[in-house]
BADREN-229592 format. One record per residue: residue in one letter; x, z, y of N, C-alpha, C, CB in turn. Coordinates in steps of 0.2 Angstrom, whole numbers. Each point is the difference from the previous one (the first is absolute). Glycine has a CB too. Example, Ala and Ser with C-alpha at 12.3 -4.5 7.8 and 13.67 -1.06 7.14 Angstrom:
! BADREN-229592
+---------+-------+-------+-------+-------+-------+-------+-------+-------+-------+-------+-------+-------+
| residuo |   nxx |   nzz |   nyy |  caxx |  cazz |  cayy |   cxx |   czz |   cyy |  cbxx |  cbzz |  cbyy |
+---------+-------+-------+-------+-------+-------+-------+-------+-------+-------+-------+-------+-------+
|       A |    66 |    39 |   -28 |    -4 |     0 |     6 |     4 |     0 |     6 |    -9 |     6 |    -6 |
|       S |     7 |   -10 |    11 |     4 |     1 |     6 |    -4 |     3 |     5 |     6 |   -10 |    -3 |
+---------+-------+-------+-------+-------+-------+-------+-------+-------+-------+-------+-------+-------+
! end
This chain:
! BADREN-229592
+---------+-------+-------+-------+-------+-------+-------+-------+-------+-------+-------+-------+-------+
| residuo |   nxx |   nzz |   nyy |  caxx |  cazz |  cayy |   cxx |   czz |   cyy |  cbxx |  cbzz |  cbyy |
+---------+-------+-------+-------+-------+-------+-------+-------+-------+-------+-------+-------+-------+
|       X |   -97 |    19 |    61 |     6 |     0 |    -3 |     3 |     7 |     2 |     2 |   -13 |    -1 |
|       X |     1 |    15 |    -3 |     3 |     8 |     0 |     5 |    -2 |     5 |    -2 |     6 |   -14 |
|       X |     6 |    -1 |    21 |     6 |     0 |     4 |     3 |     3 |    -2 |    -2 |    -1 |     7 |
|       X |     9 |     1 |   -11 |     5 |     3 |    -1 |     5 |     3 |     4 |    -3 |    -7 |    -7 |
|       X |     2 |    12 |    11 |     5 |     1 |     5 |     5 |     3 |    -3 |    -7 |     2 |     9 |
|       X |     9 |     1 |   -13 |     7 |     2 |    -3 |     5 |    -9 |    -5 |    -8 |    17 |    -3 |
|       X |     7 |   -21 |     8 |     4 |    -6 |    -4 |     7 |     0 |     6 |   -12 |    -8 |    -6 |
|       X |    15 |     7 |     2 |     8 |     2 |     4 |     1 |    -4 |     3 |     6 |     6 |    -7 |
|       X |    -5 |    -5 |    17 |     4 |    -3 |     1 |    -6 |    -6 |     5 |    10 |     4 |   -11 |
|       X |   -14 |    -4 |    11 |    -8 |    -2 |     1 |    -5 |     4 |     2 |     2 |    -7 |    -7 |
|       X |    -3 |     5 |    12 |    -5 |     4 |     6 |    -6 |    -6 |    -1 |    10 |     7 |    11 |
|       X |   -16 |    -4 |    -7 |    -6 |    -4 |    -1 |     0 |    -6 |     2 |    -5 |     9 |     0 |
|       X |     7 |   -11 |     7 |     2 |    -4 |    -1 |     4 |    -6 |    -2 |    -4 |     7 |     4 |
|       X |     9 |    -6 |    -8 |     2 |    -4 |    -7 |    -5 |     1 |    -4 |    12 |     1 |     1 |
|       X |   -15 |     1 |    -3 |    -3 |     0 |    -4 |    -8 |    -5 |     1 |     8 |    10 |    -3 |
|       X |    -8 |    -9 |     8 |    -7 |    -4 |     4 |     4 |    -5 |    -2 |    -6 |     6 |    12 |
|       X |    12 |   -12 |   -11 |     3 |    -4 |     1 |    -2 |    -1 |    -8 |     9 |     1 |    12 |
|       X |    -5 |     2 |   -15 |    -2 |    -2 |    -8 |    -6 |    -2 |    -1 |     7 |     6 |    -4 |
|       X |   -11 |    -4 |     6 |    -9 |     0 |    -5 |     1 |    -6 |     4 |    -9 |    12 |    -3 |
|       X |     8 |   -14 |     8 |    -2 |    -3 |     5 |     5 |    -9 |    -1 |    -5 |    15 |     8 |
|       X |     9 |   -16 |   -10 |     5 |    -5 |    -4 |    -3 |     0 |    -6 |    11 |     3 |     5 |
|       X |   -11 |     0 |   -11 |    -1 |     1 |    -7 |    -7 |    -5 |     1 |     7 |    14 |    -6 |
|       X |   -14 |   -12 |    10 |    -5 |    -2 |     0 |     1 |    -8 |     2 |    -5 |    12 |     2 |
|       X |     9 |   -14 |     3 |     0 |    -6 |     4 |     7 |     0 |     2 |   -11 |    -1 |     5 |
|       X |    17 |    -4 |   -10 |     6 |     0 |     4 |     1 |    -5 |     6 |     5 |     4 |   -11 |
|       X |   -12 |    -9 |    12 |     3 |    -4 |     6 |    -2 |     2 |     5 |     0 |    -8 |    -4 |
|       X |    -2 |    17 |     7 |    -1 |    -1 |     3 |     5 |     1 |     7 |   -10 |     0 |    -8 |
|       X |     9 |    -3 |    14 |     5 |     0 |     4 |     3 |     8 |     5 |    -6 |   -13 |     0 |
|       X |    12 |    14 |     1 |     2 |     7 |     2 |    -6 |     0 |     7 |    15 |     0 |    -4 |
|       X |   -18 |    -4 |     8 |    -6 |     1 |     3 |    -6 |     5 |    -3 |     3 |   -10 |     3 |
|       X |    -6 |     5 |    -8 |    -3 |     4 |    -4 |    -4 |     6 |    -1 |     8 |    -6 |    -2 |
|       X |     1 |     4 |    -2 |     2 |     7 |    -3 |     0 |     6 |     5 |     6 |    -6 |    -9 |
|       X |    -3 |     6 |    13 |     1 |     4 |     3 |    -7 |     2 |     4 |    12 |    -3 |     0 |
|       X |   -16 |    -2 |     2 |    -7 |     3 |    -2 |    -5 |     2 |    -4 |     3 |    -4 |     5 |
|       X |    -2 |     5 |    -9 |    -3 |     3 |    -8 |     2 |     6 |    -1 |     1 |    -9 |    -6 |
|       X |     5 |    10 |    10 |     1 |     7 |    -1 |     3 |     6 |     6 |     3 |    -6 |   -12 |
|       X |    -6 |     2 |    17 |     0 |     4 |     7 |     8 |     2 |     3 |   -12 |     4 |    -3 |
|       X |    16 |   -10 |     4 |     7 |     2 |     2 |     0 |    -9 |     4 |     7 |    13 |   -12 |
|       X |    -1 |   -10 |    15 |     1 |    -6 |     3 |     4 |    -5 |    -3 |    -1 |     6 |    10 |
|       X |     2 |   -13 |    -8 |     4 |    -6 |    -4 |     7 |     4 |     1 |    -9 |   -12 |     1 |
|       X |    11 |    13 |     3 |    10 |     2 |     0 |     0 |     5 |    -5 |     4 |    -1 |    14 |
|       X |    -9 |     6 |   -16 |     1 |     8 |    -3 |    -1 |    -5 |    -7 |    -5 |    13 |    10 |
|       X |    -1 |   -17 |   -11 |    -2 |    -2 |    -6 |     5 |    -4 |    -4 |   -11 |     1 |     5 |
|       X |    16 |    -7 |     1 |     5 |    -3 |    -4 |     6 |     4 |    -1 |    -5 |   -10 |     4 |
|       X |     8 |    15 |    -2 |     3 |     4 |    -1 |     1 |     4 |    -6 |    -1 |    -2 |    11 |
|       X |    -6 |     4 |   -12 |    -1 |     3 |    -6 |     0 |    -3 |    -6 |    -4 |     5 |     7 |
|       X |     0 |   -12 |    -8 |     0 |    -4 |    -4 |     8 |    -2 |    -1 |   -11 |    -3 |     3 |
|       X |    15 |    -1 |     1 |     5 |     0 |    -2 |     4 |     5 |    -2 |    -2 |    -7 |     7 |
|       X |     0 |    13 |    -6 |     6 |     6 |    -4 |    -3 |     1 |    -8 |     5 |     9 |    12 |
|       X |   -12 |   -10 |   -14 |    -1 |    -1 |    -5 |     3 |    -4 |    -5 |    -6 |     2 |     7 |
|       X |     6 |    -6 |    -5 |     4 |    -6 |    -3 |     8 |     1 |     0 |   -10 |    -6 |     4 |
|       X |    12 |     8 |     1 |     8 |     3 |    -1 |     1 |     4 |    -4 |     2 |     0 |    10 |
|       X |    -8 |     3 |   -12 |     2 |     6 |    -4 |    -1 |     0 |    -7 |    -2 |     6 |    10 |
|       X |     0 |   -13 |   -10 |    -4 |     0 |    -7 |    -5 |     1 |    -3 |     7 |     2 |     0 |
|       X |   -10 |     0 |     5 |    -9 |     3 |    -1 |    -4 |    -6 |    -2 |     1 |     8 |     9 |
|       X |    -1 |   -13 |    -4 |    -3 |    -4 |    -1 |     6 |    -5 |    -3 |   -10 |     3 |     8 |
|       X |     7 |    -8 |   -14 |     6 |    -2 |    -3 |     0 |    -9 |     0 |     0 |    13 |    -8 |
|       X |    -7 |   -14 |    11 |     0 |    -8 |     1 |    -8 |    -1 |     1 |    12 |    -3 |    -7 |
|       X |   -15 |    -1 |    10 |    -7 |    -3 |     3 |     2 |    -7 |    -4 |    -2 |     6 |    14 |
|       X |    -7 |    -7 |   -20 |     0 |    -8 |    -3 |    -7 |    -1 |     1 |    10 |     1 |   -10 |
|       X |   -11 |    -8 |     8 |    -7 |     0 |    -2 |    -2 |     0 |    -6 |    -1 |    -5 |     9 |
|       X |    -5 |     9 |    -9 |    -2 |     1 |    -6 |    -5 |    -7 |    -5 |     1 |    15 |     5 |
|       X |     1 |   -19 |   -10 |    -2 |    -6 |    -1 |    -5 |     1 |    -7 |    12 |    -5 |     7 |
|       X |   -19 |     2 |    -7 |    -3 |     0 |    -6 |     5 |    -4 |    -5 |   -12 |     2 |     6 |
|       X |    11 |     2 |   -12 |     6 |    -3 |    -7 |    -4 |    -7 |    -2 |     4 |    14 |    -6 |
|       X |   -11 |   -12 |     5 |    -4 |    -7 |    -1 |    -1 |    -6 |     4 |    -5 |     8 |    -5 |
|       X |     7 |    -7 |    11 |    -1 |    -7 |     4 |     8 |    -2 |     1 |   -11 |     3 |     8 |
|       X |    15 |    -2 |   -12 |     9 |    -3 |    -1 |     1 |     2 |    -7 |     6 |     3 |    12 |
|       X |   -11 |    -5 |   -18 |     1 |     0 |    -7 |     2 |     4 |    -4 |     2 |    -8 |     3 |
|       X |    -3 |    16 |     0 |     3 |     4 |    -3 |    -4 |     6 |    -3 |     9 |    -4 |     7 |
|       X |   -16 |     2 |    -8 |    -5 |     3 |    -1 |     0 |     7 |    -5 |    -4 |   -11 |     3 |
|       X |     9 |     9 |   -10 |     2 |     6 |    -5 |     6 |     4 |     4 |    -3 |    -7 |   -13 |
|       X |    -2 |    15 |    11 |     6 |     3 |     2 |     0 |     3 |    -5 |     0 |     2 |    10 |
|       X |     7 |     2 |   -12 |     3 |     4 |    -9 |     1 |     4 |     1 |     4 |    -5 |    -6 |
|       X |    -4 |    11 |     3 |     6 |     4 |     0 |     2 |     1 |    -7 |    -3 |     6 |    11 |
|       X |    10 |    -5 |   -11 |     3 |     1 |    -5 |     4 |     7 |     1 |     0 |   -12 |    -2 |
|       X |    -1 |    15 |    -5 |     5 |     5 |    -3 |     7 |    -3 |    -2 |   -11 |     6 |    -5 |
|       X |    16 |    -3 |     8 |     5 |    -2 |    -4 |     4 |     8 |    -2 |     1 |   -15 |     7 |
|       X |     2 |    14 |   -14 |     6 |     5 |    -3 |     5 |    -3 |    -2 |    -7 |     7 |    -2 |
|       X |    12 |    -4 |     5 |     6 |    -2 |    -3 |     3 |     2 |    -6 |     1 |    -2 |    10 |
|       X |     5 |    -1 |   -12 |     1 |     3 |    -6 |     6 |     6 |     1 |    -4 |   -12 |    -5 |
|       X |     6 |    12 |    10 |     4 |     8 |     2 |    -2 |     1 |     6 |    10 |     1 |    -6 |
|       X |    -9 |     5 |     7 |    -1 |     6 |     7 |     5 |     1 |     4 |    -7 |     6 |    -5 |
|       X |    13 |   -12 |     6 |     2 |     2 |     2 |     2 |    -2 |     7 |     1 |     2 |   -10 |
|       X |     6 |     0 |    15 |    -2 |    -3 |     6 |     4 |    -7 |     1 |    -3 |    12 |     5 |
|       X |     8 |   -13 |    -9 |     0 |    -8 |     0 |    -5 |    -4 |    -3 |    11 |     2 |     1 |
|       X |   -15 |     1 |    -7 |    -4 |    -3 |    -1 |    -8 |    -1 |     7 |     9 |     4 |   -13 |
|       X |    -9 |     0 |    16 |    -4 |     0 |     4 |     0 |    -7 |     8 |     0 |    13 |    -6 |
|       X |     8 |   -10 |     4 |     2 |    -4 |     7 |     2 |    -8 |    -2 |     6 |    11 |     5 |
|       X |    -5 |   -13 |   -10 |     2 |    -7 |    -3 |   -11 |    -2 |     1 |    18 |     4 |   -12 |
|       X |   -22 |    -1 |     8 |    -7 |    -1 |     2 |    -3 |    -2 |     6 |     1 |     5 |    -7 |
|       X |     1 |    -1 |    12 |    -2 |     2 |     7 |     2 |    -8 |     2 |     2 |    14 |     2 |
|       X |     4 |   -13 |    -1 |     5 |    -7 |     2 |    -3 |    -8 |    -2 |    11 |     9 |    -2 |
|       X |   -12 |    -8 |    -5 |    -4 |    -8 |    -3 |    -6 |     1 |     3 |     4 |    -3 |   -12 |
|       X |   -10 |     9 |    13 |    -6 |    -3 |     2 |    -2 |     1 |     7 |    -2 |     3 |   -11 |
|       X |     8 |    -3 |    13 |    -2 |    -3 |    11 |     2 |    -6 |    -2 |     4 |    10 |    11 |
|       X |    -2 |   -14 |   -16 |     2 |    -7 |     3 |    -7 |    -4 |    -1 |    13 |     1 |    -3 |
|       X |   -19 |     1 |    -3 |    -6 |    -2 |    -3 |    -4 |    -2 |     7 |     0 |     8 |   -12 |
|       X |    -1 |   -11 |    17 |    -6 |    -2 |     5 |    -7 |     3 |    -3 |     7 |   -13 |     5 |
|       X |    -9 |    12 |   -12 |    -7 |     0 |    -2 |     0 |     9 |    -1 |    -3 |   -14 |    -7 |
|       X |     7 |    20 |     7 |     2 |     6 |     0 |    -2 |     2 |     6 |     8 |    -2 |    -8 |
|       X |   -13 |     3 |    12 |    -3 |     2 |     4 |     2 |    10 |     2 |    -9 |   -12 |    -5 |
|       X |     9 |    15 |     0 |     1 |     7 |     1 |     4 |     4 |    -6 |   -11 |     0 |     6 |
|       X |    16 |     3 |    -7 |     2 |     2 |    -5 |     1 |     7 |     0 |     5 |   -10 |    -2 |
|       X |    -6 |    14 |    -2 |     0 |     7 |     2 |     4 |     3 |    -8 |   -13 |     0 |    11 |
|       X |    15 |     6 |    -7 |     3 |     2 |    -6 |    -4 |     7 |    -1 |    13 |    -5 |     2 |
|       X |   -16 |     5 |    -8 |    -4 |     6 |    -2 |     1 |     6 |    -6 |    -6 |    -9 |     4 |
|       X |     3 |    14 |    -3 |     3 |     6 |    -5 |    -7 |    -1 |    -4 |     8 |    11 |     8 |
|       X |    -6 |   -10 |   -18 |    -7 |    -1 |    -3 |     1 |    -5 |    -4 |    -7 |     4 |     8 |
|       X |     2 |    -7 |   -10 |     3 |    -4 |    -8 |     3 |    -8 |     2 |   -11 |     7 |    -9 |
|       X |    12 |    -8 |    15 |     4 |    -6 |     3 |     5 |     1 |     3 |    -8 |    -4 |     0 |
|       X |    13 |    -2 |     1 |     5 |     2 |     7 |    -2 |    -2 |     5 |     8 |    -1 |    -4 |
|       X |   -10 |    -4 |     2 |    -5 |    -3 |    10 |    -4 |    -3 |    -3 |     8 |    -4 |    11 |
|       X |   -12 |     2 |    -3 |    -6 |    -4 |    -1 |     1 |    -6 |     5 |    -9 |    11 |    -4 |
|       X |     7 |   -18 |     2 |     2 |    -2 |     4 |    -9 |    -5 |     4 |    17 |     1 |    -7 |
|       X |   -16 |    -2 |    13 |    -6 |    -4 |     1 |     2 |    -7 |     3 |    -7 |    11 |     3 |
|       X |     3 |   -16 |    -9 |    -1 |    -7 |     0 |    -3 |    -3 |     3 |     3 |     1 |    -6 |
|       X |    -2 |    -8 |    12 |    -6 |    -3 |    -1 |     1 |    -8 |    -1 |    -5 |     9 |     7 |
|       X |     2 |   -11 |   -11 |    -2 |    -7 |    -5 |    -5 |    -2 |     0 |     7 |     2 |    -6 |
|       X |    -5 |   -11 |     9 |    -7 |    -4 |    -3 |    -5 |     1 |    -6 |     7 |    -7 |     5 |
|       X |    -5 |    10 |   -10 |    -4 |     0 |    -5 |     1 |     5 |    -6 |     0 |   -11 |     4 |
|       X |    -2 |     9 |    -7 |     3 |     5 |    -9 |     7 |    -5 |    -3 |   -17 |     5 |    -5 |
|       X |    12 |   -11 |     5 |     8 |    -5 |    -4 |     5 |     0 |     6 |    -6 |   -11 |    -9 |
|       X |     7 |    11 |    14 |     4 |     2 |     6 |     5 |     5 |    -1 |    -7 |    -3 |     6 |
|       X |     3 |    13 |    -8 |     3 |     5 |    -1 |     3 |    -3 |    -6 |    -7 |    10 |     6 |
|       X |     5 |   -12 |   -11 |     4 |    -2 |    -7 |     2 |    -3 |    -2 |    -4 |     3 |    -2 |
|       X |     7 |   -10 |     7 |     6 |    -1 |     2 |     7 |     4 |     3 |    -8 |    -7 |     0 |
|       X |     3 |     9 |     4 |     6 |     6 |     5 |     4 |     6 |    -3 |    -9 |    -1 |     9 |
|       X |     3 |     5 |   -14 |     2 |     4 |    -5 |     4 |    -3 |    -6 |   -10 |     4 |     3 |
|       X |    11 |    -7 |    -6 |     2 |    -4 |    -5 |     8 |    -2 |     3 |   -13 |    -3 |    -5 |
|       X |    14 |    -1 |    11 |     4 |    -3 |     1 |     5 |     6 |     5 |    -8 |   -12 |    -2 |
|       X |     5 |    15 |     6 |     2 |     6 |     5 |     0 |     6 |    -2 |    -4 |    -5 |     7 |
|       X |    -1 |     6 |    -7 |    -2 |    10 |    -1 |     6 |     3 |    -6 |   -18 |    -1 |     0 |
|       X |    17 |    -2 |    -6 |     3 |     2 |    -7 |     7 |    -1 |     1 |   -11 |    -4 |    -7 |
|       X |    13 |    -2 |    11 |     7 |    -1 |     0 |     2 |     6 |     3 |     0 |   -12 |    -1 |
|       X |    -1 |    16 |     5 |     2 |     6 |     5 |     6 |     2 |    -4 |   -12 |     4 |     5 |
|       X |    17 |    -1 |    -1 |     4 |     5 |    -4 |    -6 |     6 |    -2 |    14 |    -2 |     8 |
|       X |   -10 |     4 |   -14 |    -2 |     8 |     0 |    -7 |     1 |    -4 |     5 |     1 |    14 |
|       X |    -9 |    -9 |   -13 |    -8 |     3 |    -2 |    -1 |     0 |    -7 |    -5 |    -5 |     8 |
|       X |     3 |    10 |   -11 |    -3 |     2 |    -8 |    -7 |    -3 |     1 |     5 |    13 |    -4 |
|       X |    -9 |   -10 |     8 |    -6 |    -3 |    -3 |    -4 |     1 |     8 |     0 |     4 |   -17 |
|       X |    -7 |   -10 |    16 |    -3 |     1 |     5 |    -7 |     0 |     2 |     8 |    -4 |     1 |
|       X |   -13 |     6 |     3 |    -8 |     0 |    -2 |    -3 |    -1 |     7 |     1 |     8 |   -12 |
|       X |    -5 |   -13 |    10 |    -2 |    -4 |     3 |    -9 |     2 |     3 |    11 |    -9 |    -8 |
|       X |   -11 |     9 |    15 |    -8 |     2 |     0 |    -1 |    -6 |     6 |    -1 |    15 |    -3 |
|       X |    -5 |   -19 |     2 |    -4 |    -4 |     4 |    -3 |     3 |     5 |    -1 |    -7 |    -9 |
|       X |     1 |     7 |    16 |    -5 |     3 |     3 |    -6 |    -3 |    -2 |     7 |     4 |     8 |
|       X |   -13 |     0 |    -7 |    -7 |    -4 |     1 |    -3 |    -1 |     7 |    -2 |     4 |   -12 |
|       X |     5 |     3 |    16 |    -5 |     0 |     6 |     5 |     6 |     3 |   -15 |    -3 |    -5 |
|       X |    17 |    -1 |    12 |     2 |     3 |     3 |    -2 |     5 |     5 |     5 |    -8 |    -4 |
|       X |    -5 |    16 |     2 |    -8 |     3 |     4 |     5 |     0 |     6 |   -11 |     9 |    -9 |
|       X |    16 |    -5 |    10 |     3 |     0 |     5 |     8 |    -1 |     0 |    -9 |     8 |     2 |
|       X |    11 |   -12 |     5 |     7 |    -1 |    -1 |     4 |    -1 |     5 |    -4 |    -4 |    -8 |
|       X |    11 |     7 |    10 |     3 |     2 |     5 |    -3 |     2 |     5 |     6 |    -6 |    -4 |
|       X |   -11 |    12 |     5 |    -1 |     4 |     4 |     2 |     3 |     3 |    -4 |    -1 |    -3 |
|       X |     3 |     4 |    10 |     3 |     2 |     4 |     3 |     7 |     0 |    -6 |   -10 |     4 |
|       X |    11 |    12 |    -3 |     4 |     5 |    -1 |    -2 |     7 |     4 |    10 |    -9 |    -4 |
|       X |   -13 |    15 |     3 |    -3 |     4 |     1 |     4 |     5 |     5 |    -7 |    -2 |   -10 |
|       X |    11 |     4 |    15 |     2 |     5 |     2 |    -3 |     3 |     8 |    10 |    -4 |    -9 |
+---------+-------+-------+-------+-------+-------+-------+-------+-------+-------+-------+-------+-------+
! end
């Protein structure tokens, strides 16, 4: 992996911390501070300002979608029917309340966002769709892609 030394604000060692978290978040400030050759007081010190600072923005576990029923993933195109920013903002607002709305992103190009689903099924999404998605403030129209094969997914962030 390529070292980014011009990342602001982050010396090698934060950054050691990062790779070294992103790869395994349990592992202990012991550890850790042995993975990346500094002691546990310097290593929890640092970690912690991480996290003060926003860098690091929260430690989960990462859970397979298929062993808790959630096997389909979607993404969807959505466009609204204006460009504007209450219209954006009145969208934004309805689709953090959706639980099955996994990622929403606002994009430049022939959509406003894209959003990433995950659902039990196809008659699951088209429930969800029908009953949720369409009612959205704001939505004109929406397009719908089924993953087939997930080759890569939430990898680890390069700097």
């Amino acid at each position: 992996m390529e070292d980014y030394d011009d990342t602001p604000g982050l010396d090698r060692t934060d950054r050691a911390i990062l790779r070294e978290l992103q790869k395994d978040g349990r592992l202990s400030n012991a550890e850790l501070a042995q993975r990346i050759n500094v002691s546990p007081a310097t290593c929890h010190r640092r970690t912690q300002r991480l996290f003060e600072e926003g860098i690091i923005t929260g430690v989960r576990a990462q859970i397979a979608p298929d062993r808790v029923a959630l096997g389909a993933l979607v993404i969807v195109g959505v466009v609204l029917d204006r460009s504007t920013p209450t219209s954006f903002a009145m969208f934004e607002a309805a689709i953090t309340e959706l639980p099955f709305v996994l990622d929403c992103h606002l994009v430049a190009g022939d959509f406003d966002y894209f959003l990433k689903i995950r659902v039990r099924d196809i008659s699951d999404f088209n429930r969800l769709h029908g009953e949720k998605l369409i009612a959205l403030p704001g939505v004109r129209q929406t397009r719908t892609f089924f993953v087939m094969k997930e080759v890569t997914n939430d990898k680890e962030l390069r700097f």
